[in-house]
N, C-alpha and C positions, 0 to 999 in steps of 0.2 A: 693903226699903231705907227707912231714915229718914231725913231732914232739919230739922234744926233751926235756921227760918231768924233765930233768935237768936244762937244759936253758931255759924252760918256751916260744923259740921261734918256730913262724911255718913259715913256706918254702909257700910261693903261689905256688900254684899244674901249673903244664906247661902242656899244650894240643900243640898236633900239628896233622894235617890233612897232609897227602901225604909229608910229610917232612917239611912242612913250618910249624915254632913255630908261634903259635897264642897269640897276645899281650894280655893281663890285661888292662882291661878301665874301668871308672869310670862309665860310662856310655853305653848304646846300646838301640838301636829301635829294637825290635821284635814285628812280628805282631801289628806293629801299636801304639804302648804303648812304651813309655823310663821306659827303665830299670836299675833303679842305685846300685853302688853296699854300697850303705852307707843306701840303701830301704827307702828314700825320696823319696815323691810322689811330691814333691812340682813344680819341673820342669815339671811332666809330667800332672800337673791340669793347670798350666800354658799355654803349650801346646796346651793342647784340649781347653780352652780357646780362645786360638786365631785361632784355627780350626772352632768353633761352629759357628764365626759369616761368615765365609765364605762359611758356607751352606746355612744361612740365605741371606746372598748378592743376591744367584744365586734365590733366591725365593722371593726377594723384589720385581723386575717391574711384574710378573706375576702374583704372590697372595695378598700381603703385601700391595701392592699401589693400588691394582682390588679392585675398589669398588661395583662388583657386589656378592664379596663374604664374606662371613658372618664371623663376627669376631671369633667367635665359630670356624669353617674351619677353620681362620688362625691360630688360636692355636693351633686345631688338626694338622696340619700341620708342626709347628714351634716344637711339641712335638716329631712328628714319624722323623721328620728332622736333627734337630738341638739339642734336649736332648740328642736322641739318640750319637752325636758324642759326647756331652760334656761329656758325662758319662758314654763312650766305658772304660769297663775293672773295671769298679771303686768298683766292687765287692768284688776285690785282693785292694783296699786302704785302708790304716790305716788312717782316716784324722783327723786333728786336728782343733781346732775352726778357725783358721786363713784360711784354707782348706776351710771349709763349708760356711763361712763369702764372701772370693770370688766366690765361685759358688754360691752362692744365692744372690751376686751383679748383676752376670751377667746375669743369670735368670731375677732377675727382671729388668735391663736395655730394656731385649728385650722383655718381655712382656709390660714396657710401651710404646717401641716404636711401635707394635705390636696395640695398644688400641689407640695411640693417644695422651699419656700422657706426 
C-alpha cells in the first residue's frame, strides 16, 4: 500500500497467492459471518436472521408441536438452538437501535410461537 502524503491519496494494497492477484470485495463470508468492508453489520444481522428460523423449522414436528414436552424444555431448547445461531459472532457487533429492535422482533416472534400466542 502507498501513500502519498502530498496528494492525500491511498492505493488499495494488492495481495496475490501463487501468482493469481486476489480481487477487493465489498463483501466475504469467513467462518460463517459476512464480513463488509464499509464494517455494517446490518446484512450480516439480517442473515443470521433468516438462518435462526431454520434451526427452529428442523425442531418444530419433534419438540415445538410434542405435547408431551414442557414449555420450559422448549425454550431451553429454542435457546441452546436457535439463539445460539442468531447471535454466532455478535461479540465483534457494533449495533445500532434499528439492530437490536429486529433481533428482539424476532426473538419475541418465536417465543410466541413457541407459547401459543
Amino acid at each position: 500500500m502507498t501513500h502519498s502524503p502530498c496528494s492525500g491519496t491511498t492505493d488499495q494494497p494488492s495481495f496475490s497467492i501463487g501468482g493469481n492477484l486476489l480481487n477487493n470485495v465489498q463483501q466475504f463470508t469467513y467462518l460463517g459471518s459476512i464480513l463488509s468492508s464499509d464494517c455494517d453489520v446490518t446484512t450480516e444481522i439480517q442473515h443470521r436472521i433468516k438462518m435462526a428460523p431454520a434451526a427452529l423449522c428442523r425442531l418444530t414436528r419433534r419438540v415445538l408441536f410434542n405435547h408431551n414436552v414442557t414449555v420450559s424444555s422448549k425454550v431451553a431448547v429454542y435457546d441452546a438452538m436457535c439463539v445460539s445461531v442468531l447471535l454466532y459472532g455478535s461479540e465483534a457487533w457494533t449495533l445500532y437501535r434499528r439492530h437490536v429492535k429486529a433481533l428482539e422482533a424476532f426473538h419475541i416472534k418465536c417465543l410466541q410461537g413457541i407459547l401459543g400466542i
